[in-house]
N, CA, C and O atoms as a DFTB+ gen file, in Angstrom:
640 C
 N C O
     1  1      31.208      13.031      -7.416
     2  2      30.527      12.574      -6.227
     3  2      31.173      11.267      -5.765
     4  3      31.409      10.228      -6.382
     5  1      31.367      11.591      -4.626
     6  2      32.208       9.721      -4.224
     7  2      31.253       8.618      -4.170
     8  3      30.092       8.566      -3.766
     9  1      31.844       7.965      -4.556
    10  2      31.200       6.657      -4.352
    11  2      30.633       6.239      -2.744
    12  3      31.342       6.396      -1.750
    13  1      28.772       5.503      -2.684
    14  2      28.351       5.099      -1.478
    15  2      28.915       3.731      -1.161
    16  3      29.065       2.753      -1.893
    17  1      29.212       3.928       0.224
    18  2      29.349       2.330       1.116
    19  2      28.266       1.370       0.419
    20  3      27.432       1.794      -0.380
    21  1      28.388      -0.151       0.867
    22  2      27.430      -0.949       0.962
    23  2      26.309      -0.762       2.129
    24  3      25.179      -1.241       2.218
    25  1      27.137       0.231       3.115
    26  2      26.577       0.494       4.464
    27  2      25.322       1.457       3.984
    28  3      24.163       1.266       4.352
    29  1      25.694       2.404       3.200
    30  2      24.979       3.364       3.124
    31  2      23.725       3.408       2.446
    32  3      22.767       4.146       2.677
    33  1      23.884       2.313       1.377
    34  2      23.719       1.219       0.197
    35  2      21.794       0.647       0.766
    36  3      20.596       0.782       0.518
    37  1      22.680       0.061       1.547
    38  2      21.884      -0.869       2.300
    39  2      20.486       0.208       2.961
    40  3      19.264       0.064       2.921
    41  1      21.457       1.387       3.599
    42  2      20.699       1.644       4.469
    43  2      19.196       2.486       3.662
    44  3      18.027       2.383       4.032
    45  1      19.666       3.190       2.644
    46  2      18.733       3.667       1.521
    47  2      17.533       2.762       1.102
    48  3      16.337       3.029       1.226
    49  1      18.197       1.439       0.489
    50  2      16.850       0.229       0.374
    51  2      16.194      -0.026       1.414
    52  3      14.985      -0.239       1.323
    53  1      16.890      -0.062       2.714
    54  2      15.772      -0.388       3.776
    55  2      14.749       1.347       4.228
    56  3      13.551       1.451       4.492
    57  1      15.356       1.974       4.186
    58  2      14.132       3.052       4.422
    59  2      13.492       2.747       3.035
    60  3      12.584       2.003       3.403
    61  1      13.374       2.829       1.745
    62  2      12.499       2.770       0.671
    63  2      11.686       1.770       0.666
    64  3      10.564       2.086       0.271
    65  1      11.853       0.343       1.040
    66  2      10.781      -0.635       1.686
    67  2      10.080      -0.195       3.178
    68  3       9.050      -0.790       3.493
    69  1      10.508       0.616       3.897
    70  2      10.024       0.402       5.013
    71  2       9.020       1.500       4.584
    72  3       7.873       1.339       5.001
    73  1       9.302       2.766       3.695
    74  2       8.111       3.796       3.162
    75  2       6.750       2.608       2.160
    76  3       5.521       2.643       2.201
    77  1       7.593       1.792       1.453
    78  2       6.527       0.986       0.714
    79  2       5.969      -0.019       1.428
    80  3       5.062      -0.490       0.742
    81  1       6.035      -0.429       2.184
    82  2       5.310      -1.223       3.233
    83  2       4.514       0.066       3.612
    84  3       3.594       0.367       2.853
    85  1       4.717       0.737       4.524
    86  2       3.856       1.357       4.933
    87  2       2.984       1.913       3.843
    88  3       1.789       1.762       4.099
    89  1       3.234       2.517       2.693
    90  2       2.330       3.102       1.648
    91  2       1.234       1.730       1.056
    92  3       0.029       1.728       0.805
    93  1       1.995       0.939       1.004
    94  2       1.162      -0.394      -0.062
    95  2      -0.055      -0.766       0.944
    96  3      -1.175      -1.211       0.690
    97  1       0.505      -0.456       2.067
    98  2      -0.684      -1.344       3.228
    99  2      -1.900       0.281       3.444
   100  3      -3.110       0.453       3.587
   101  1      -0.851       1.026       3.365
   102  2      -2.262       2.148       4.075
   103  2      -2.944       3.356       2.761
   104  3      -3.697       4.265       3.109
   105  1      -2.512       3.150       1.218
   106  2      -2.834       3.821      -0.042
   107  2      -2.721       2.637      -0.714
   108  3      -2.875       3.018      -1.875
   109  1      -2.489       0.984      -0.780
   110  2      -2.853       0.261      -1.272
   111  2      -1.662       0.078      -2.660
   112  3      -1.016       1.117      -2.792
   113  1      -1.373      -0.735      -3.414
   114  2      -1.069      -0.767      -4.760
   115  2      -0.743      -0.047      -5.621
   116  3       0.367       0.075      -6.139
   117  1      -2.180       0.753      -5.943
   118  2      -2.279       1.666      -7.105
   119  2      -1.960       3.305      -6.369
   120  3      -1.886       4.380      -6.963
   121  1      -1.821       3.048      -4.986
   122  2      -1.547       4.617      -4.141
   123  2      -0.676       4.976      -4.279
   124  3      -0.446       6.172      -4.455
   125  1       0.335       3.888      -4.250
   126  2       1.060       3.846      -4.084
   127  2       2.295       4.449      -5.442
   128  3       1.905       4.468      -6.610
   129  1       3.858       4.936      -5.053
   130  2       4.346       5.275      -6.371
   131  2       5.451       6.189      -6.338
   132  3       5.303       7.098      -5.522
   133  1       6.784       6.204      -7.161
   134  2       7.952       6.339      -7.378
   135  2       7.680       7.772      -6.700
   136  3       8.460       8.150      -5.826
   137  1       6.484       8.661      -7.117
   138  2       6.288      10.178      -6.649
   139  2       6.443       9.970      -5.066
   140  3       7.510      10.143      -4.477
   141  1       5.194       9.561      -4.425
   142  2       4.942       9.403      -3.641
   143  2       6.108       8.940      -2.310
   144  3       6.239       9.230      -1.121
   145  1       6.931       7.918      -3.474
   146  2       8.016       7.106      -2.468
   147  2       9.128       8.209      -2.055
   148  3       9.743       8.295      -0.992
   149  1       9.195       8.928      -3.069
   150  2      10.421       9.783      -3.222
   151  2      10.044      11.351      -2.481
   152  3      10.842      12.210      -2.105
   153  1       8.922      11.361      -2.444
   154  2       8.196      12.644      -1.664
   155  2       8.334      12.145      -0.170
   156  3       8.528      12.913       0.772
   157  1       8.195      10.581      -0.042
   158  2       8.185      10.595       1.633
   159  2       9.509       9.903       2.318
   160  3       9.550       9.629       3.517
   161  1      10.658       9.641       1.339
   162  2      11.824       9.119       1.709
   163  2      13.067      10.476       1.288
   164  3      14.079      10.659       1.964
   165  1      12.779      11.132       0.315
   166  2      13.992      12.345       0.529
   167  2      14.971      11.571      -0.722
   168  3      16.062      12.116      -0.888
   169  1      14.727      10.568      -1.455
   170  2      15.512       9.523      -2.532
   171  2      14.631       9.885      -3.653
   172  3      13.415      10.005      -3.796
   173  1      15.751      10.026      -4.455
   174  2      14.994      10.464      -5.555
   175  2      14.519       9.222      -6.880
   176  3      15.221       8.318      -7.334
   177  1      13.087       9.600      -7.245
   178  2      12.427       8.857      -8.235
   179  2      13.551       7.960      -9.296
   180  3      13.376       6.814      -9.711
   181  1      14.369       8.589      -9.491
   182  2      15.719       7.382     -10.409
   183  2      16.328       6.344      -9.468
   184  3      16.404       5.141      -9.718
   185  1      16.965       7.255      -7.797
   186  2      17.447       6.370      -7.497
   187  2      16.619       5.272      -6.620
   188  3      17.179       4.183      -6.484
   189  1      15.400       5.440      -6.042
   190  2      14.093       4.662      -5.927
   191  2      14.437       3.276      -7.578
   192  3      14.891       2.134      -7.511
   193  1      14.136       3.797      -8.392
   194  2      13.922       3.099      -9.342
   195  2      15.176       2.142      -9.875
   196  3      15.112       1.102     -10.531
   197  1      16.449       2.921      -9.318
   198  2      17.550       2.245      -9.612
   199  2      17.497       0.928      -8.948
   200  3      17.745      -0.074      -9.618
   201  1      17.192       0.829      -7.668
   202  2      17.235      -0.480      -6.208
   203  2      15.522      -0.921      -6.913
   204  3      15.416      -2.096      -6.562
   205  1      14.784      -0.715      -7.353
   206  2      13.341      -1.364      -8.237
   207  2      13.167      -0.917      -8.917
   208  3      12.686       0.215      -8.858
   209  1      13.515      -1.668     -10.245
   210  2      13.510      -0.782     -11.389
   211  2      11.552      -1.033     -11.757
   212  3      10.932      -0.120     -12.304
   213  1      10.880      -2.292     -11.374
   214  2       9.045      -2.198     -11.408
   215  2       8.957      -1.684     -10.159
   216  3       9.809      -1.294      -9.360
   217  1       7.758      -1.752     -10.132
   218  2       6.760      -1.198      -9.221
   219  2       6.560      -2.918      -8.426
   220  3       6.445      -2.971      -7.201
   221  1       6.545      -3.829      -9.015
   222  2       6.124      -4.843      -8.701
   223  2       7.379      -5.577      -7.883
   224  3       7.140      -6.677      -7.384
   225  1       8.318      -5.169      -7.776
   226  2       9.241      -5.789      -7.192
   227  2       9.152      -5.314      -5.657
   228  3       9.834      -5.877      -4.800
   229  1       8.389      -4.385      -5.386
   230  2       8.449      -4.138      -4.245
   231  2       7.258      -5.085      -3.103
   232  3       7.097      -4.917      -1.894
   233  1       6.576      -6.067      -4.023
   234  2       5.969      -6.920      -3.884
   235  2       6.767      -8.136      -3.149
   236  3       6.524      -8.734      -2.101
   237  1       7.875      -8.279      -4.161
   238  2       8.870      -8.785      -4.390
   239  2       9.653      -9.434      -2.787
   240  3       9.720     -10.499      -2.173
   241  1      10.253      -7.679      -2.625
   242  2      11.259      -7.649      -1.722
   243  2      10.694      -7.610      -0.017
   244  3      11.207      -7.872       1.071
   245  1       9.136      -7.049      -0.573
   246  2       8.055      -7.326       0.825
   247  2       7.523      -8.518       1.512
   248  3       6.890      -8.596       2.565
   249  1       8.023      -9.681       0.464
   250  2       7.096     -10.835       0.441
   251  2       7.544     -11.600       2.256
   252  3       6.563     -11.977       2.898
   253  1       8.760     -11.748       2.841
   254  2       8.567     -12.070       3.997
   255  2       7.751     -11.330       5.022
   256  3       6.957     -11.945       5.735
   257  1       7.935      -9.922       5.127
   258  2       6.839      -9.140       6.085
   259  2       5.859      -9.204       5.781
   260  3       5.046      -8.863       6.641
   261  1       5.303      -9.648       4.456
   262  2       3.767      -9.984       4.166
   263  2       3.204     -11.188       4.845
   264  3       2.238     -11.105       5.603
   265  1       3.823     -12.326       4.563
   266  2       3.637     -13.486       5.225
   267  2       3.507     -13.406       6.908
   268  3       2.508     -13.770       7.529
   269  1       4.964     -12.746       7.619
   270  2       4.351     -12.426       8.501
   271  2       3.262     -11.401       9.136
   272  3       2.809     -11.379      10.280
   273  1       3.137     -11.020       8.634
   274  2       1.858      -9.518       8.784
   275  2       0.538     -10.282       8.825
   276  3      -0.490      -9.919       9.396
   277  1       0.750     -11.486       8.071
   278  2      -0.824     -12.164       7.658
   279  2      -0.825     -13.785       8.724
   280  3      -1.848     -14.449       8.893
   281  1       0.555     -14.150       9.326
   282  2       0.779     -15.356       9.905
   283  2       0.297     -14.814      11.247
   284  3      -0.714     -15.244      11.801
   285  1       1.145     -13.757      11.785
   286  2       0.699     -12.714      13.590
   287  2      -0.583     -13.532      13.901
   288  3      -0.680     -14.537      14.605
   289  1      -1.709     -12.754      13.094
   290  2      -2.971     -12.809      14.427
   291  2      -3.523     -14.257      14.399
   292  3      -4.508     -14.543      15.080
   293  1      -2.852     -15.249      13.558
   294  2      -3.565     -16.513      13.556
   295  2      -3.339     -17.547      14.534
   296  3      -2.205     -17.892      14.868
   297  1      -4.371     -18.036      14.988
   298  2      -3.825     -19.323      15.984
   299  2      -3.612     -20.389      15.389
   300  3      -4.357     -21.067      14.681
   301  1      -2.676     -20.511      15.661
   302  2      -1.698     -21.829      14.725
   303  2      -1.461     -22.892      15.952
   304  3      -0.633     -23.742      15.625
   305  1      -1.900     -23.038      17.088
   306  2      -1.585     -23.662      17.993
   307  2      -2.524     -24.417      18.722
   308  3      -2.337     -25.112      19.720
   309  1      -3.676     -24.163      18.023
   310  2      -4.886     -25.674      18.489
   311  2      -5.628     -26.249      17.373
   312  3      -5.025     -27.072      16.683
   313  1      -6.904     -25.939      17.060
   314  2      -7.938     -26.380      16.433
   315  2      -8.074     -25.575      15.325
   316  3      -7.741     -24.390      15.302
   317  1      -8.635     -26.288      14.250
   318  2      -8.901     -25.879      13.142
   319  2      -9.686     -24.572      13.072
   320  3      -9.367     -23.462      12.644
   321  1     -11.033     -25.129      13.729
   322  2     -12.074     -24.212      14.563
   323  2     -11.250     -22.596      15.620
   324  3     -11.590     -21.416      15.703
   325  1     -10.512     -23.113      16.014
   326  2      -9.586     -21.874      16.309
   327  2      -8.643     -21.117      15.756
   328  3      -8.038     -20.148      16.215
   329  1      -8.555     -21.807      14.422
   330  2      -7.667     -20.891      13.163
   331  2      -8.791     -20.007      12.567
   332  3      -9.031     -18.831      12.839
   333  1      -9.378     -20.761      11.766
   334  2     -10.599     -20.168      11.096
   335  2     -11.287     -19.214      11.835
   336  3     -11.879     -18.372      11.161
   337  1     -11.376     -19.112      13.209
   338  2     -11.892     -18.009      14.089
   339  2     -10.940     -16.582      14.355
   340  3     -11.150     -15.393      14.597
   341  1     -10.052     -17.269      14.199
   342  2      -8.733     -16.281      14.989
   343  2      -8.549     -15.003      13.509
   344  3      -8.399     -13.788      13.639
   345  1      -8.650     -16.026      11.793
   346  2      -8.655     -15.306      10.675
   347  2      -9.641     -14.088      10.562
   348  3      -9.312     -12.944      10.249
   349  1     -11.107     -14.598      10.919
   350  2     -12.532     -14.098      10.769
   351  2     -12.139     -12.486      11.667
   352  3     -12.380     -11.355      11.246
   353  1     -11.527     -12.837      12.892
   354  2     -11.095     -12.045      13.915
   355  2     -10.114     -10.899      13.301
   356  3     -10.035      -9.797      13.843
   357  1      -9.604     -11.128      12.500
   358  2      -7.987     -10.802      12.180
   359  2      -9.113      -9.533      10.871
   360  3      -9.220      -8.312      10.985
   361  1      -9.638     -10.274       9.970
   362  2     -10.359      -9.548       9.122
   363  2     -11.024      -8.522       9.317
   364  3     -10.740      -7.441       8.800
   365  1     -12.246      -8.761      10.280
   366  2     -12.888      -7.830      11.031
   367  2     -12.300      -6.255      12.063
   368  3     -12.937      -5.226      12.287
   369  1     -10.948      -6.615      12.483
   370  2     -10.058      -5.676      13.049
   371  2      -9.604      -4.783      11.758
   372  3      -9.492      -5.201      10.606
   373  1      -9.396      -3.611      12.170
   374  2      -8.569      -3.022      11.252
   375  2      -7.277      -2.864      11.521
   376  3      -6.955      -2.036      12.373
   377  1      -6.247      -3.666      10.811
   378  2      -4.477      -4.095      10.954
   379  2      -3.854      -4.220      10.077
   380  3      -4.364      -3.924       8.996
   381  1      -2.990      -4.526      10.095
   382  2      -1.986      -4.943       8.973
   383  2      -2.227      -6.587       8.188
   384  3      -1.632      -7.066       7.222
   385  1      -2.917      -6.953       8.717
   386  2      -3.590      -8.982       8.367
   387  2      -4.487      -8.094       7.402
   388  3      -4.440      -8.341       6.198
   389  1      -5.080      -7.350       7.743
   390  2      -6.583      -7.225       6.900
   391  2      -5.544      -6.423       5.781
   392  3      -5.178      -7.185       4.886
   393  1      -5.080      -5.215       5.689
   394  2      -4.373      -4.248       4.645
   395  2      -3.659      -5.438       4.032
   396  3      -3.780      -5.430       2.807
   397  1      -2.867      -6.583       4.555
   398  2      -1.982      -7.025       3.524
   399  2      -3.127      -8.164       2.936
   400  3      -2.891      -8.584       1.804
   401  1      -4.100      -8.583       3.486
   402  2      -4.647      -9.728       2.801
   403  2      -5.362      -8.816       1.612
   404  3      -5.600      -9.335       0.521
   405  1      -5.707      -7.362       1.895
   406  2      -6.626      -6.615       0.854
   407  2      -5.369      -6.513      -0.364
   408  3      -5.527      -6.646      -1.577
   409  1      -4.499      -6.325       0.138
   410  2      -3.190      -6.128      -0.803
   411  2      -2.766      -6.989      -1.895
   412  3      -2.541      -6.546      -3.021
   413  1      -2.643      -8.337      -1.545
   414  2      -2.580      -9.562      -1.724
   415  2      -3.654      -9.558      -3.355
   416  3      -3.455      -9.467      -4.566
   417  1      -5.033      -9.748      -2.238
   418  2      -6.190      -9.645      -3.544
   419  2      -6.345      -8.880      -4.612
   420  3      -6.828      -9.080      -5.727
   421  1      -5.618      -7.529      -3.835
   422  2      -5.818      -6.482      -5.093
   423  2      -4.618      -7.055      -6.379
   424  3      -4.805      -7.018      -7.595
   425  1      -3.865      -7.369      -5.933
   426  2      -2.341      -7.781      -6.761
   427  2      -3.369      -8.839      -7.772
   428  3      -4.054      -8.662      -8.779
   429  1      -3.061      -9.943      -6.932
   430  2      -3.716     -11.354      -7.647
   431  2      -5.044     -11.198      -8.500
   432  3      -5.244     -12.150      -9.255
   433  1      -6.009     -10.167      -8.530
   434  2      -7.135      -9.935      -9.105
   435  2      -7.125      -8.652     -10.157
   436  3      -7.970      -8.728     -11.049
   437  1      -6.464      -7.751     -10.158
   438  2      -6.644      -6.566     -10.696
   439  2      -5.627      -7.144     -12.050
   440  3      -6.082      -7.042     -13.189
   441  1      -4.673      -7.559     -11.897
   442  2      -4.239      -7.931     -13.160
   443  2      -3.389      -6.769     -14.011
   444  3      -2.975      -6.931     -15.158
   445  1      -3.183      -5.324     -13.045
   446  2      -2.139      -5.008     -12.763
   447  2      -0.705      -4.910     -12.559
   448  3       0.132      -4.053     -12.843
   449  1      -0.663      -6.148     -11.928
   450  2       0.964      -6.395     -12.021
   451  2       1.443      -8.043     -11.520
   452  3       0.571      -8.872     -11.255
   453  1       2.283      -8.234     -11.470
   454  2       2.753      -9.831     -11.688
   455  2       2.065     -10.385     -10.560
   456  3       2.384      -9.622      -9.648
   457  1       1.434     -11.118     -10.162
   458  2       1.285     -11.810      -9.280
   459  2       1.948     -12.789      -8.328
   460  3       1.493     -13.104      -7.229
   461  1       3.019     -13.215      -8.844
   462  2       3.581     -14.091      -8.311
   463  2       3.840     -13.931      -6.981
   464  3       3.913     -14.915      -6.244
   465  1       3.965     -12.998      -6.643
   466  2       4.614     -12.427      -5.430
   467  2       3.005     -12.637      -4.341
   468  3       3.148     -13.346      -3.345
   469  1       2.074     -12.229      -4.508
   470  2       1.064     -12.059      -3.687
   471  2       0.429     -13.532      -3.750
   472  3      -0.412     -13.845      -2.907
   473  1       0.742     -14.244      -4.533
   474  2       0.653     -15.785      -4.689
   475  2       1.363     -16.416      -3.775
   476  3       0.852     -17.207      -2.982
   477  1       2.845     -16.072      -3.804
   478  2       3.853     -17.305      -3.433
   479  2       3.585     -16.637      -1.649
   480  3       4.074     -17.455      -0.870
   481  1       3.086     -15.663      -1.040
   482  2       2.420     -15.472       0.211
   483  2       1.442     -15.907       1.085
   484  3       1.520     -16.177       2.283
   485  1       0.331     -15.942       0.167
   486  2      -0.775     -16.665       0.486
   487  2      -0.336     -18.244       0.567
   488  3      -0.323     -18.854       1.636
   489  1      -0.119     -18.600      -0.194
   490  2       1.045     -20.030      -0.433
   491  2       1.876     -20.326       0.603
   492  3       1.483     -21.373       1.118
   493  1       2.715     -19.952       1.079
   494  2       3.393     -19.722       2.246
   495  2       2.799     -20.139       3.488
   496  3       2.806     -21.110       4.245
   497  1       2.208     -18.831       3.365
   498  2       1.364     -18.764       4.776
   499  2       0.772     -20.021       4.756
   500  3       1.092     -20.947       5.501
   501  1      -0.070     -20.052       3.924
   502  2      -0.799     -21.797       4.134
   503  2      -0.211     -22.571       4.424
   504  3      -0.896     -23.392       5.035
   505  1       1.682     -23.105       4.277
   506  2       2.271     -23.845       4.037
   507  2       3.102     -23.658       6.113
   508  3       3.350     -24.427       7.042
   509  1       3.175     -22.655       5.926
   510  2       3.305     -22.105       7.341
   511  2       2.557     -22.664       8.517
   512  3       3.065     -23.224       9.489
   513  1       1.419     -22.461       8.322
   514  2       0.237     -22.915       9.450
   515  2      -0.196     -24.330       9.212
   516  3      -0.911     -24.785      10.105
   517  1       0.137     -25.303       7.990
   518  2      -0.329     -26.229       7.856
   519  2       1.349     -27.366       8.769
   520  3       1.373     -28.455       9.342
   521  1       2.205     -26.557       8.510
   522  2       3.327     -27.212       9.105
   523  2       3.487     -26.954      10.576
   524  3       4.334     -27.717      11.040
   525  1       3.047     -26.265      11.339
   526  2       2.582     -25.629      12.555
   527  2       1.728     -26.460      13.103
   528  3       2.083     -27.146      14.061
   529  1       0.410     -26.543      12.565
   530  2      -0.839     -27.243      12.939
   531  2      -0.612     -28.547      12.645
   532  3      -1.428     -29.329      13.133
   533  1       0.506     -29.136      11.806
   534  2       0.724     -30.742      11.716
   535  2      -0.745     -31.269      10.735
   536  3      -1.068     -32.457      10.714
   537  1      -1.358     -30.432      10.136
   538  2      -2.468     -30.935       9.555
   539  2      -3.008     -30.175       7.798
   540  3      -2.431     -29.142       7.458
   541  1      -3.820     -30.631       7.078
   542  2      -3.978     -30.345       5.493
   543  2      -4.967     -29.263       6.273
   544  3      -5.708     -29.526       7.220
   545  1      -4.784     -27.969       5.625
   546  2      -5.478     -26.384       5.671
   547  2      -5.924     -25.951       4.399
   548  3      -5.877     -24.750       4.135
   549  1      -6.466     -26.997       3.349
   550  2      -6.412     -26.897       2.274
   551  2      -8.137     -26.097       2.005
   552  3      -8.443     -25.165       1.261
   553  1      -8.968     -26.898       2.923
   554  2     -10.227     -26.858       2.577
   555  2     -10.802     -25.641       3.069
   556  3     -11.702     -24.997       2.531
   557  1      -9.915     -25.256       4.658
   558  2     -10.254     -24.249       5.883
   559  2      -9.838     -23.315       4.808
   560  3     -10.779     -22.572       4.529
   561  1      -8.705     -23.061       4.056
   562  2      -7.708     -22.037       3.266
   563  2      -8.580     -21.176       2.677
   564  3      -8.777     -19.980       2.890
   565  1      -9.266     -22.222       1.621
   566  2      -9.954     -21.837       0.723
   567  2     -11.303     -20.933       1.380
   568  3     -11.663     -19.758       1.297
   569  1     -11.853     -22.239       2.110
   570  2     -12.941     -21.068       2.496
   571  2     -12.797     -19.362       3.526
   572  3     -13.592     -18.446       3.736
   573  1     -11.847     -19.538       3.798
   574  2     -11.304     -17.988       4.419
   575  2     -10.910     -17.401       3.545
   576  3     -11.223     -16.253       3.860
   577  1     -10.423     -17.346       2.622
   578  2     -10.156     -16.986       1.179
   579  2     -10.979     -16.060       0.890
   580  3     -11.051     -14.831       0.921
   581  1     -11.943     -17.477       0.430
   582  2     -13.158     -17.017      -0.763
   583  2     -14.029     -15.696       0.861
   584  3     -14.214     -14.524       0.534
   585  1     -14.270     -15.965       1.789
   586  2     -15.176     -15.076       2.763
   587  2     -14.799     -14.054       3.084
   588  3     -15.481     -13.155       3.575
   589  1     -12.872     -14.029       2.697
   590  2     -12.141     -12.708       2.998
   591  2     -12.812     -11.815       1.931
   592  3     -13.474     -10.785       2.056
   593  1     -12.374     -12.648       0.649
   594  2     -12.564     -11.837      -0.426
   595  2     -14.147     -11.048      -0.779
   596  3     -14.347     -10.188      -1.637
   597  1     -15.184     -11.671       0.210
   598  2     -16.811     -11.208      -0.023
   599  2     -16.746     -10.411       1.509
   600  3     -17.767     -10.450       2.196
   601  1     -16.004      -9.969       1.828
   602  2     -15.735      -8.939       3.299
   603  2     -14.993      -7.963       2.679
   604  3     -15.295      -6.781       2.517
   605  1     -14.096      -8.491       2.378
   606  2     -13.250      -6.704       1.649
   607  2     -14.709      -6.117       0.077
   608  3     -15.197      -5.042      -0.273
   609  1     -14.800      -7.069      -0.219
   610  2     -15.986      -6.538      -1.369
   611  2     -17.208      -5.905      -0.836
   612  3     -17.544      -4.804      -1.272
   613  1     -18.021      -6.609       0.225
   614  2     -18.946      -5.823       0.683
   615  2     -18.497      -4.626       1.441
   616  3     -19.287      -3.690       1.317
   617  1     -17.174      -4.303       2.402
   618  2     -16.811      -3.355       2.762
   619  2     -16.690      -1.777       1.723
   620  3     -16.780      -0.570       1.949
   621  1     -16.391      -2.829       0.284
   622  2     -15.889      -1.128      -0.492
   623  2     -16.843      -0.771      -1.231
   624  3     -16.670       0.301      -1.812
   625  1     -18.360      -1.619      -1.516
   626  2     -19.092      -1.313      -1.577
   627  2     -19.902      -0.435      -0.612
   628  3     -20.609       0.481      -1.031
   629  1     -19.781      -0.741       0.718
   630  2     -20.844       0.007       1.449
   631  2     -19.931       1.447       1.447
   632  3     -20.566       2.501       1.498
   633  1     -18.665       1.488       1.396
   634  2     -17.812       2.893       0.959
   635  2     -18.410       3.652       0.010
   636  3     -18.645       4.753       0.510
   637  1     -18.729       3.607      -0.988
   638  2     -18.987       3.781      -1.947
   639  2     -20.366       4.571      -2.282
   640  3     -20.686       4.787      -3.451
């Protein structure tokens, strides 16, 4: 078999993130999976695994479109009072802010798989909007946080 380009290379990893983005955000984490990836990209489960050899790296290699996915619906351009509203807003919609912040939590809480990655996002982002807004988002952070996290909980309860 001849050897692939870097072209070709390339082009394989970017459809296999662009299937795991879409899978992680809309089957979540645990939906997610080498079967699954390789059932909806036509790449097979080794060579999936060859370009990520964890599961968790795809955390990894997602981590800028996460940040932005979760930076989009926020207003970063007036009042505190208009961040914290714009988040509440962002939660309540069903999007890609709400799937990756549920994503995020599921990573960092389930204890599942490395965290670092769904850490150094949330992190980011804060670091993002606090350099934007010219002001400490430390206190606002937290409490959107902690209210996200009792919104996705009462949501999968009333599922249930």
């Amino acid at each position: 078999m001849p050897k692939r380009s870097k072209a070709q290379t390339q082009q394989t990893i970017e459809t296999i993130l662009a299937e795991a983005k879409r899978q992680l955000l809309a089957l979540g984490y645990e939906g997610m999976s080498y079967t699954t990836l390789s059932e909806a990209t036509g790449v097979s489960r080794t060579g999936i695994s060859h370009h990520f050899p964890r599961k968790q790296d795809f955390m990894v290699a997602l981590e800028p479109f996460l940040v932005e996915s979760l930076r989009t619906p926020l207003d970063t351009r007036s009042t505190i009072n208009a961040f914290m509203k714009s988040w509440m807003q962002a939660m309540h919609a069903e999007g890609e802010f709400k799937a990756t912040l549920k994503l995020c939590f599921y990573v960092l809480i389930s204890g599942k798989a490395d965290n670092g990655a769904a850490f150094r996002c949330l992190k980011t982002l804060q670091q993002e909007c606090e350099q934007q807004m010219q002001t400490d988002l430390t206190v606002a952070f937290s409490q959107l946080l902690g209210a996200s996290v009792l919104l996705c909980r009462q949501r999968a309860e009333t599922k249930s």
